[in-house]
Biopython code that builds the backbone (N, CA, C, O; Angstrom):
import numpy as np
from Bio.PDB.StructureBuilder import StructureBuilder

atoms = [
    (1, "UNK", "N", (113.600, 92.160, 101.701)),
    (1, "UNK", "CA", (113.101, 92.973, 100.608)),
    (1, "UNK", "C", (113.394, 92.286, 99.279)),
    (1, "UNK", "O", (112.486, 92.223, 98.451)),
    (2, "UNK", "N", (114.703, 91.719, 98.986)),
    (2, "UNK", "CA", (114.918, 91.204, 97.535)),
    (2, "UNK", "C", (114.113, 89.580, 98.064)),
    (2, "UNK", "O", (113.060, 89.672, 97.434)),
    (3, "UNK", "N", (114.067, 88.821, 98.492)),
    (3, "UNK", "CA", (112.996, 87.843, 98.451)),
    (3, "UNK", "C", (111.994, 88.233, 98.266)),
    (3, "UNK", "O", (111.314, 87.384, 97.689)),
    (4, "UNK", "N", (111.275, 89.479, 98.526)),
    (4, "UNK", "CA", (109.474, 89.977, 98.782)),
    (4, "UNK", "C", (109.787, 90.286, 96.478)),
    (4, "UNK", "O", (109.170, 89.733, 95.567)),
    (5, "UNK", "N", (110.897, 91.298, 96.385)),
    (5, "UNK", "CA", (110.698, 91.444, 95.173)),
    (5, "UNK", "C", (110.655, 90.513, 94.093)),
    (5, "UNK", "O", (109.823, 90.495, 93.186)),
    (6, "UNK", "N", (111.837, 89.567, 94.303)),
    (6, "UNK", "CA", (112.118, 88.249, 93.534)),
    (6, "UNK", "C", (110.882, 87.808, 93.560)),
    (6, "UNK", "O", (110.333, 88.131, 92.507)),
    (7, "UNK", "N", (110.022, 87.094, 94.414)),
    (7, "UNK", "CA", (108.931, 86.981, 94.602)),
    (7, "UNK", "C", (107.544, 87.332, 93.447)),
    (7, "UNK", "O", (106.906, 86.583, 92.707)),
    (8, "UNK", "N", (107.474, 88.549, 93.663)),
    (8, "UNK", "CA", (106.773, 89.505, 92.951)),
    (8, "UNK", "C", (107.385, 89.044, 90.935)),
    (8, "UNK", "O", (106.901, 89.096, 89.805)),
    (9, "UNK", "N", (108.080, 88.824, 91.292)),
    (9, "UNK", "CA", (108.382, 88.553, 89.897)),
    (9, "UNK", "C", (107.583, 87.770, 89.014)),
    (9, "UNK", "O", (108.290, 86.841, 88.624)),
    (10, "UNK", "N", (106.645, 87.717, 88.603)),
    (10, "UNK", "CA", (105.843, 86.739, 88.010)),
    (10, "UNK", "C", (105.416, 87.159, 86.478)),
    (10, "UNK", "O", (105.263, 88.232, 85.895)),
    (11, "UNK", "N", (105.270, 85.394, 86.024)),
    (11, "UNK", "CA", (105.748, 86.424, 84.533)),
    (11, "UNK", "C", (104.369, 85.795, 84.516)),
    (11, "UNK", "O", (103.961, 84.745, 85.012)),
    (12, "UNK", "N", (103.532, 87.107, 83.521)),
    (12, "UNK", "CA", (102.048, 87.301, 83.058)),
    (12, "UNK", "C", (101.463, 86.798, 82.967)),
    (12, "UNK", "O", (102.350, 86.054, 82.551)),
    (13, "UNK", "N", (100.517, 86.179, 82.891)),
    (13, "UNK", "CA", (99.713, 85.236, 82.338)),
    (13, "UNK", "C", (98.303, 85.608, 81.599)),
    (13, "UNK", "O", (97.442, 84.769, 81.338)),
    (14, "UNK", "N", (98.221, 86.834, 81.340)),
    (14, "UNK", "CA", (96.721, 87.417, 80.963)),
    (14, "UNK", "C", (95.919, 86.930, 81.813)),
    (14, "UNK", "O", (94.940, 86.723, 81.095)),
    (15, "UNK", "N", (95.621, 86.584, 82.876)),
    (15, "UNK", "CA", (94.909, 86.019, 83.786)),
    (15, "UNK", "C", (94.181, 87.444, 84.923)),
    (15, "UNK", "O", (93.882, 86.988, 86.026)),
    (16, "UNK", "N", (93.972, 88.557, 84.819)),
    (16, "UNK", "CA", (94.196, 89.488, 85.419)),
    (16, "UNK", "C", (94.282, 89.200, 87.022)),
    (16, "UNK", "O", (95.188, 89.264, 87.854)),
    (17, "UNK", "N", (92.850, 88.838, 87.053)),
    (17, "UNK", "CA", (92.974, 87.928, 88.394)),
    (17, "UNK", "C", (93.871, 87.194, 89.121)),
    (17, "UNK", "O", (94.191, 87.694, 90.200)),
    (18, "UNK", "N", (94.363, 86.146, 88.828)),
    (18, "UNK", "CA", (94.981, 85.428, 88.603)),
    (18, "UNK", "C", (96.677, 86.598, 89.060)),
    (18, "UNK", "O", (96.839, 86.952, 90.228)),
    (19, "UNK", "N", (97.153, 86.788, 88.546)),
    (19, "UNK", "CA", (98.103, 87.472, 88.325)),
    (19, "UNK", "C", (98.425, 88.634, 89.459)),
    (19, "UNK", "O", (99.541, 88.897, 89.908)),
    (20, "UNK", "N", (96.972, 89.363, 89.867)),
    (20, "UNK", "CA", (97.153, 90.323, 91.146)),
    (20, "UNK", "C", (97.064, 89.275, 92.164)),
    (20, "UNK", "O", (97.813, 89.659, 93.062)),
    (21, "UNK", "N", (96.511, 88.078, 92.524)),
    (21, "UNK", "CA", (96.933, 87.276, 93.751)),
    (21, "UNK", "C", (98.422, 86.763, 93.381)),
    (21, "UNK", "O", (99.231, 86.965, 94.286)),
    (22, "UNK", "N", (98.744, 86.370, 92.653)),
    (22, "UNK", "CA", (100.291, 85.782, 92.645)),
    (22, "UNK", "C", (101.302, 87.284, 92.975)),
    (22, "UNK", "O", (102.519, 87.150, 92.848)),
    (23, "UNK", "N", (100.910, 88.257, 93.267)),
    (23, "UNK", "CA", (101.860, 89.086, 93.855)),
    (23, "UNK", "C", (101.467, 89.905, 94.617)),
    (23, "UNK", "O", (102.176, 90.767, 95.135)),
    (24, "UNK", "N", (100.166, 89.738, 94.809)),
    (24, "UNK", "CA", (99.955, 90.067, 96.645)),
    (24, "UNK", "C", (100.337, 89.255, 97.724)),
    (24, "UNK", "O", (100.595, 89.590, 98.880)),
    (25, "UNK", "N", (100.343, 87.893, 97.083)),
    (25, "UNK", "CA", (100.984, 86.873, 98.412)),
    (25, "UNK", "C", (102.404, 87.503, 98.572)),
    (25, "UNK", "O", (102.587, 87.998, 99.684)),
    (26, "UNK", "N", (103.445, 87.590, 97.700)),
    (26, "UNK", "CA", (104.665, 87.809, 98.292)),
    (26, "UNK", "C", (104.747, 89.453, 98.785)),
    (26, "UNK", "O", (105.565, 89.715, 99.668)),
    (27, "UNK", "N", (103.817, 90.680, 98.162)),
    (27, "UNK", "CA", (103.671, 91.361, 98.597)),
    (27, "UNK", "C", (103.469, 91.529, 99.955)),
    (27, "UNK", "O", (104.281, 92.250, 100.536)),
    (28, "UNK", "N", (102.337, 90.899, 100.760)),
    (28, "UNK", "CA", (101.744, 91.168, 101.886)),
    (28, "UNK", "C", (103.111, 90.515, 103.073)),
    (28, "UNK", "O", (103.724, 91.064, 103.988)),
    (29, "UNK", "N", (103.163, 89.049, 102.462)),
    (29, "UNK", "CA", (104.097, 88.781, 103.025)),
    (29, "UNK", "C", (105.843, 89.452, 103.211)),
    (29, "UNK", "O", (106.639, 89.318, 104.141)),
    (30, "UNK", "N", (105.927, 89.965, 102.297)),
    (30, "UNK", "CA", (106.910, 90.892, 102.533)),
    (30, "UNK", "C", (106.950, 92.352, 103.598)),
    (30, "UNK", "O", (107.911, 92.917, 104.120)),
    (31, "UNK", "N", (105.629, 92.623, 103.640)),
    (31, "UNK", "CA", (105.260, 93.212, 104.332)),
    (31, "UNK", "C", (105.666, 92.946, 105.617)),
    (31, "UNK", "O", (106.411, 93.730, 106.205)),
    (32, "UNK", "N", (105.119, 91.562, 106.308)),
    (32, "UNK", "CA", (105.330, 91.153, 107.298)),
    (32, "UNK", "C", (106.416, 90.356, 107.832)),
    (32, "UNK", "O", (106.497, 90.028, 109.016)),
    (33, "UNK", "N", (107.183, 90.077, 106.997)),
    (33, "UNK", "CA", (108.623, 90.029, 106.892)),
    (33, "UNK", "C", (109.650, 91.226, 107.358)),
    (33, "UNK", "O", (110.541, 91.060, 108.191)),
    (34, "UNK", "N", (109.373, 92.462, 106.678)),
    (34, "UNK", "CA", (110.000, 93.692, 107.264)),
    (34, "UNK", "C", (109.911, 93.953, 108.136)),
    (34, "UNK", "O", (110.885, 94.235, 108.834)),
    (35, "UNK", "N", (108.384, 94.002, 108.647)),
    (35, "UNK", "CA", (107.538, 94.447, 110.211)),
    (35, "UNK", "C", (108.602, 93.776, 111.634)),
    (35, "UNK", "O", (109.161, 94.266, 112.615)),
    (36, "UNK", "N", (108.462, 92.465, 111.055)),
    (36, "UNK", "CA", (109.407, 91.512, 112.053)),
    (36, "UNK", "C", (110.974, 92.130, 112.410)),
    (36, "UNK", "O", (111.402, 92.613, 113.458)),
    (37, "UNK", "N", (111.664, 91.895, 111.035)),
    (37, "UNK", "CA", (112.671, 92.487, 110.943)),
    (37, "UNK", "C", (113.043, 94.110, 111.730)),
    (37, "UNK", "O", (114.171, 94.526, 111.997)),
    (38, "UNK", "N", (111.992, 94.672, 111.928)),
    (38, "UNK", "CA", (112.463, 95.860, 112.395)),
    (38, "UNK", "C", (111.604, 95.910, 113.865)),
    (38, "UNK", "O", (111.689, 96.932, 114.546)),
    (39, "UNK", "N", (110.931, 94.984, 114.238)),
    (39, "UNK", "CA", (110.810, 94.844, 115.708)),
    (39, "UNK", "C", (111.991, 93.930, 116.121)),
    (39, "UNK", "O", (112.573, 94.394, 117.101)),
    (40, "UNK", "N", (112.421, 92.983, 115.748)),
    (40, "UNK", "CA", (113.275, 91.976, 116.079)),
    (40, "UNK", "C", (115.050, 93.195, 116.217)),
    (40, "UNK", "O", (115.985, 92.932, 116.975)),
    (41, "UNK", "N", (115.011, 94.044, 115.550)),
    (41, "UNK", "CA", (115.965, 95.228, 115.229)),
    (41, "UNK", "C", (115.723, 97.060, 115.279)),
    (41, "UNK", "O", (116.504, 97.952, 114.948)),
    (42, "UNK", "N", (114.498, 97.126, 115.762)),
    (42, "UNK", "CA", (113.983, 98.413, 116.615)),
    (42, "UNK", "C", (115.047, 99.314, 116.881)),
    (42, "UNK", "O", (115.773, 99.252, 117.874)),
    (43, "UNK", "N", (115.134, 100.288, 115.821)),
    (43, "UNK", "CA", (115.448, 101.735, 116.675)),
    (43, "UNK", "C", (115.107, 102.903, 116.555)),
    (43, "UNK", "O", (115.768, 103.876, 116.915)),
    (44, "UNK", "N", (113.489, 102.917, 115.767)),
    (44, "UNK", "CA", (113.097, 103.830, 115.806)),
    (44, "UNK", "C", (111.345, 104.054, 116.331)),
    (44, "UNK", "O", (110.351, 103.786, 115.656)),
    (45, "UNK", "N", (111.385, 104.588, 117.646)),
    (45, "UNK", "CA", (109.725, 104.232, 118.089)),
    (45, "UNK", "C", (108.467, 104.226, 117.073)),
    (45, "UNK", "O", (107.596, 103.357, 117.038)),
    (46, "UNK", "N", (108.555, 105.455, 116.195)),
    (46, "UNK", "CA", (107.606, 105.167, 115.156)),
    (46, "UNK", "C", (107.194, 104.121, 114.320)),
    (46, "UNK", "O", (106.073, 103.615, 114.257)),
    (47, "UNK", "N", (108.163, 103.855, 113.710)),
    (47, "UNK", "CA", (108.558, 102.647, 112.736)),
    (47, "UNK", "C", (108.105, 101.490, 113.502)),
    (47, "UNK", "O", (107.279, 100.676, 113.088)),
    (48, "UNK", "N", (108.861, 101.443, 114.984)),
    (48, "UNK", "CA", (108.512, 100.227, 115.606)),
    (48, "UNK", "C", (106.817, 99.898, 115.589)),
    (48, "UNK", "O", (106.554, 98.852, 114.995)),
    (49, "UNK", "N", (105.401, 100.778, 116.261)),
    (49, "UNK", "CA", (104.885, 101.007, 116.230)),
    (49, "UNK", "C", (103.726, 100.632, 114.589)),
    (49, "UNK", "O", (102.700, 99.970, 114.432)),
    (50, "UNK", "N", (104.536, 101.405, 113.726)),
    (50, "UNK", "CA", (103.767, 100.561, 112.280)),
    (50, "UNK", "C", (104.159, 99.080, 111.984)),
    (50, "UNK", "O", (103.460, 98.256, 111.395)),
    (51, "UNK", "N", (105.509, 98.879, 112.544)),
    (51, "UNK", "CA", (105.457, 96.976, 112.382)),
    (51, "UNK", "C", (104.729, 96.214, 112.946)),
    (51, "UNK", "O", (104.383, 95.057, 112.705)),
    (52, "UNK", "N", (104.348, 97.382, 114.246)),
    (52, "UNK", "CA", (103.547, 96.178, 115.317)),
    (52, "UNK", "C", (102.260, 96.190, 114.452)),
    (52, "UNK", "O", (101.571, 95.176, 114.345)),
    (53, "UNK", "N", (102.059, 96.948, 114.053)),
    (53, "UNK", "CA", (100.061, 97.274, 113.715)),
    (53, "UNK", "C", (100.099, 96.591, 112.120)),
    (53, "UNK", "O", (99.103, 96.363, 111.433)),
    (54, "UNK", "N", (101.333, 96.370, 111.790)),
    (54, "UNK", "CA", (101.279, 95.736, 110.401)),
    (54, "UNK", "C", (100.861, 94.074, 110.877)),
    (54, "UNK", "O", (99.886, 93.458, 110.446)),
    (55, "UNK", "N", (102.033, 93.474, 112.030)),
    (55, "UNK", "CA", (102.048, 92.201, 111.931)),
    (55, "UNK", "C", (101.043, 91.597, 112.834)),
    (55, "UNK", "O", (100.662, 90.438, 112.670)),
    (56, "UNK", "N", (100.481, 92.578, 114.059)),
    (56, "UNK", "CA", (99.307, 92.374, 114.597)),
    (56, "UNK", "C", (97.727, 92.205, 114.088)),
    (56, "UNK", "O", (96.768, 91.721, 114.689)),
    (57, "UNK", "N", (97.822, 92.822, 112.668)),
    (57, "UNK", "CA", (96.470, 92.642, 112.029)),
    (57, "UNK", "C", (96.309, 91.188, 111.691)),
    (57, "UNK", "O", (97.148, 90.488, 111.124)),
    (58, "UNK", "N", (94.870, 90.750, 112.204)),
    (58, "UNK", "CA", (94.775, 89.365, 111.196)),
    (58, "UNK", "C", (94.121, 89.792, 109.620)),
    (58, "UNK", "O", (93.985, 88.846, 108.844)),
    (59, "UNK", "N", (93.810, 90.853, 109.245)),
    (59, "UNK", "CA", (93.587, 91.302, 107.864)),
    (59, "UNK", "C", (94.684, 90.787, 106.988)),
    (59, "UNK", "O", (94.548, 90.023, 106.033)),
    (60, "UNK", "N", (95.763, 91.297, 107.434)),
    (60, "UNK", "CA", (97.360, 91.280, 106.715)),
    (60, "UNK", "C", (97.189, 89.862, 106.037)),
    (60, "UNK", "O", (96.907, 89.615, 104.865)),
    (61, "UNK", "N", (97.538, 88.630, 107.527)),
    (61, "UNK", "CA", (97.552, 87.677, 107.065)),
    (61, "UNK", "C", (96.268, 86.650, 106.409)),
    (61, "UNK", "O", (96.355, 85.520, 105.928)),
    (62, "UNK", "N", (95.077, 87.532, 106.606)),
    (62, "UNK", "CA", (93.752, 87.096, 105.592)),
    (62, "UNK", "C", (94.465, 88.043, 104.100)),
    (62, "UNK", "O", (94.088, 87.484, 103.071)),
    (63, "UNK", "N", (94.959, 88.726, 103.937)),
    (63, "UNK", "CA", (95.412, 88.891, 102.387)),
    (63, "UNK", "C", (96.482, 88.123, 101.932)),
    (63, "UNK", "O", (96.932, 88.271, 100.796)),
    (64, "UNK", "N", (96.839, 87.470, 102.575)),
    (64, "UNK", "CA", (97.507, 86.232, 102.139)),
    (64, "UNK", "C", (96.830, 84.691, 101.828)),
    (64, "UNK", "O", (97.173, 83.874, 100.974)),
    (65, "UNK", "N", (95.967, 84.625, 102.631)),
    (65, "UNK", "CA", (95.636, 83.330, 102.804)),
    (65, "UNK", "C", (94.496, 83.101, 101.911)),
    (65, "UNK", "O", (94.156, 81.960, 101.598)),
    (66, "UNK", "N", (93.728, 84.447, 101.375)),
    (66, "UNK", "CA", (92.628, 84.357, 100.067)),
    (66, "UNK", "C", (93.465, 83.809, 98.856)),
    (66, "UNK", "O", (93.573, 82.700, 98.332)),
    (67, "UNK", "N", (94.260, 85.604, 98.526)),
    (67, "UNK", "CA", (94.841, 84.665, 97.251)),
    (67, "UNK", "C", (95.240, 83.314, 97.105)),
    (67, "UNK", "O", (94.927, 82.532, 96.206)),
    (68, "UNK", "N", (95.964, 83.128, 98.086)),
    (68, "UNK", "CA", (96.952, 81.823, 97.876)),
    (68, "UNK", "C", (95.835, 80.703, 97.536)),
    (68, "UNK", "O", (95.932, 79.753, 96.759)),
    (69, "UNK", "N", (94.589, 81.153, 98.468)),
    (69, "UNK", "CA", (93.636, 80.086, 97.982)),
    (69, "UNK", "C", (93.511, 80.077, 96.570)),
    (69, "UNK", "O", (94.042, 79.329, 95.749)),
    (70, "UNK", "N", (92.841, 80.887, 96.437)),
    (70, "UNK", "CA", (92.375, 81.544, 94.831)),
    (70, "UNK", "C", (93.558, 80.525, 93.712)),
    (70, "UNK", "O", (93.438, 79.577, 92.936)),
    (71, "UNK", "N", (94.324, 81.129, 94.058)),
    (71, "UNK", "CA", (95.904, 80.517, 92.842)),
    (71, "UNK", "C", (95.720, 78.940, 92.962)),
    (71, "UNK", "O", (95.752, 78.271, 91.929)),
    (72, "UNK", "N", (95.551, 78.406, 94.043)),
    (72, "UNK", "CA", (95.434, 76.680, 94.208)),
    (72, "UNK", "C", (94.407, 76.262, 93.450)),
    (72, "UNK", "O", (94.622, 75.556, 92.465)),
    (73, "UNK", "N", (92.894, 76.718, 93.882)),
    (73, "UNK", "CA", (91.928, 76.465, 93.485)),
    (73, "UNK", "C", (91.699, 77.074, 91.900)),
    (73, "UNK", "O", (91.067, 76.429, 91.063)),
    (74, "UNK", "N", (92.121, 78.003, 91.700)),
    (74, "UNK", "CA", (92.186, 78.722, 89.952)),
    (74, "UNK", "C", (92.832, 79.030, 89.301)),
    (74, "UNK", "O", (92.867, 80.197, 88.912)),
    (75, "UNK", "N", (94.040, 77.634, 88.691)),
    (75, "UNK", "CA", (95.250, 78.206, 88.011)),
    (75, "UNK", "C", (94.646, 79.248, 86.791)),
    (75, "UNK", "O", (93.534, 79.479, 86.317)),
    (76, "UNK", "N", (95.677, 79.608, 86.627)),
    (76, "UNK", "CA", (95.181, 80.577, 84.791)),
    (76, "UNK", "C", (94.514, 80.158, 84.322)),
    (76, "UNK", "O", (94.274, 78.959, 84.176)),
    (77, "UNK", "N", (94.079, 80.943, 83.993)),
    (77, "UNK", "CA", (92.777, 80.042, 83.126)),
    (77, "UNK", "C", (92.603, 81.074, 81.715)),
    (77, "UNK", "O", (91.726, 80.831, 80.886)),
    (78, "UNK", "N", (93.386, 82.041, 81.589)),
    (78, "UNK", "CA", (93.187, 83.154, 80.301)),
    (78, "UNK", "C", (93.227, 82.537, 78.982)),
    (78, "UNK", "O", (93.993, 81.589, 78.802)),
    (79, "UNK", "N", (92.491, 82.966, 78.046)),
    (79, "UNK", "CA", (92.583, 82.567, 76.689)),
    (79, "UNK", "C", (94.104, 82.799, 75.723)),
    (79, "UNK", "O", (94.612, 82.243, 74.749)),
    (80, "UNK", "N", (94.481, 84.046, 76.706)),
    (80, "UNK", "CA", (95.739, 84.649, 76.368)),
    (80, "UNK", "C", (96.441, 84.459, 76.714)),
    (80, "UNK", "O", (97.303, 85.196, 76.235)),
    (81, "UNK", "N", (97.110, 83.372, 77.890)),
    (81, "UNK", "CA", (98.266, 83.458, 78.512)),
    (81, "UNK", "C", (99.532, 82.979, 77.754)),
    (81, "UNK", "O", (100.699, 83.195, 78.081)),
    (82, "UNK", "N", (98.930, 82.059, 76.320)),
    (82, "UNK", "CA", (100.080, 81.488, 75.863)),
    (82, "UNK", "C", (100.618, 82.627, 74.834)),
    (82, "UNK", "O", (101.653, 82.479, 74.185)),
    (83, "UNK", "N", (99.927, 83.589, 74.774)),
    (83, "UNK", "CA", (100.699, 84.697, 73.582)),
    (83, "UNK", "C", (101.292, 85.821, 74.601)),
    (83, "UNK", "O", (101.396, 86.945, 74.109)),
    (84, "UNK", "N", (101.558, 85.716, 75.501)),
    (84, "UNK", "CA", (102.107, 86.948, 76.715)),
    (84, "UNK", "C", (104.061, 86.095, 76.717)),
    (84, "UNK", "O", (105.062, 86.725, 77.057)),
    (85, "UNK", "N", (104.061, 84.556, 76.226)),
    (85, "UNK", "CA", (105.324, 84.042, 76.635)),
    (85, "UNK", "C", (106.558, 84.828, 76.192)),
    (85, "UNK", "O", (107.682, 84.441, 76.509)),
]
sb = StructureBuilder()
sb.init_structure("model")
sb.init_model(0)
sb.init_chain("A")
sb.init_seg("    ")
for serial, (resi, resn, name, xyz) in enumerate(atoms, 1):
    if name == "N":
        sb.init_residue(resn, " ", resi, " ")
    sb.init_atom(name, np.array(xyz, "f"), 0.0, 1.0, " ", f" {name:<3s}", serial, name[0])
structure = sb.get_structure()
């Protein structure tokens, strides 16, 4: 959880775009980080059950693998990012 948040930490860039993929990657992935964590440590059937259907989706890990594109292929590019410092 504090890696998924640390993560998430990203400082602004007026980029709007830009800015919701740089914290959906650690988002999603945090996601599936927990999922693990609590199948790998299971003790509650429900819970178990939403980790599986979290880390079993290939959606999950297609919301990772867009942005991340996106961010490679389109750093910031805002007119504004240098007055957000």
């Amino acid at each position: 959880m504090e890696k998924m948040m640390n993560a998430m930490a990203v400082k602004p860039t007026g980029d709007v775009d830009h800015d919701f993929a740089a914290m959906m990657v650690p988002h999603h992935q945090g996601a599936i980080d927990m999922s693990e964590a609590e199948l790998r440590y299971d003790h509650n059937e429900q819970l178990v059950r939403i980790a599986q259907d979290i880390v079993a989706k290939p959606s999950r890990r297609l919301r990772i693998r867009l942005p991340r594109r996106l961010l490679d292929r389109h750093p910031s590019t805002s007119p504004h990012a240098d007055q957000l410092s």
